[in-house]
C-alpha positions in Angstrom: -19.1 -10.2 7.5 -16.9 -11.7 10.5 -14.1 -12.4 7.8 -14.1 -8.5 6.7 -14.3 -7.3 10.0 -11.2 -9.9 11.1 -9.0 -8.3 8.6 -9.7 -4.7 9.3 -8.5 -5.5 12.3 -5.4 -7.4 11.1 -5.4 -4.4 8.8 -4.9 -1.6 11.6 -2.5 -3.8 13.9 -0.2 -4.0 11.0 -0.7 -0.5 10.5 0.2 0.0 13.9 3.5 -2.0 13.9 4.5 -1.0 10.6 4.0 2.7 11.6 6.1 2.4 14.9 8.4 0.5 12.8 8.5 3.7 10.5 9.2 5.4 13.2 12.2 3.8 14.7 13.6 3.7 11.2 13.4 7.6 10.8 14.9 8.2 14.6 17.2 5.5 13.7 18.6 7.4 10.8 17.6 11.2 10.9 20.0 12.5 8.4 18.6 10.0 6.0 16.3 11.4 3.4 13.0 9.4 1.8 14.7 7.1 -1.0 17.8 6.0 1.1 15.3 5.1 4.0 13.6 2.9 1.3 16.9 1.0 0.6 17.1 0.4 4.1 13.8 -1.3 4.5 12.2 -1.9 1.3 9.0 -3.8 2.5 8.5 -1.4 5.5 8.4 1.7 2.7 5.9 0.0 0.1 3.6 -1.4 2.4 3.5 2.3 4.1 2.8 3.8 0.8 0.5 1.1 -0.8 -1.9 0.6 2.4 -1.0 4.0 4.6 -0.2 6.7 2.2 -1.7 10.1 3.9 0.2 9.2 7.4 3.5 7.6 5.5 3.9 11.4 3.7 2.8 13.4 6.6 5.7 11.2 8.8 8.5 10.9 6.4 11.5 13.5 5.8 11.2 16.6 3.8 12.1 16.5 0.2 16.0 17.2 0.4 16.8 20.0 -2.4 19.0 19.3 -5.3 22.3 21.0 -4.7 23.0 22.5 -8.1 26.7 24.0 -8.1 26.5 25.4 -11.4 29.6 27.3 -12.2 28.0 29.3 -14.6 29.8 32.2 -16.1 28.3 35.5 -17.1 30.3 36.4 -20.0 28.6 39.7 -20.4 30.6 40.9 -16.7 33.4 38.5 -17.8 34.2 40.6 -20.9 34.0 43.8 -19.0 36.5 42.8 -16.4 38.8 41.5 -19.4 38.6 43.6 -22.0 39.8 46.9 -20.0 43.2 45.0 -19.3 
């Protein structure tokens, strides 16, 4: 029982560090988003996610959306802006 209750405790001090850790990483680099912050610090990321998922989502960046620059043509108004000419 002493074991288990020693590594709770190792548990939440490493959740501790690794969270303040977090931290300094994400005011360290605010314009990164999620996956280039897990370049920077591989182990900090997995062991966040593996052992400290709920607070590691609730503290890391918004999901960046995908910039789609589709230069999509609508031929329908293409061929009316043609065709009179």
């Amino acid at each position: 029982m002493e074991k288990f209750l020693v590594m709770v405790v190792i548990k939440e001090i490493n959740a501790e560090t690794n969270r303040n850790e977090w931290l300094s990483l994400l005011k360290n680099n605010p314009d990164k988003g999620k996956k280039e912050l897990h370049k920077i610090n591989t182990a900090l990321f997995t062991w966040l996610y593996k052992n400290d998922r709920e607070w590691f989502n609730n503290n890391s960046p918004d999901k960046k959306g995908v910039n789609k620059l589709y230069n999509r043509v609508d031929w329908n108004i293409r061929d009316k802006d043609i065709l009179p000419r």
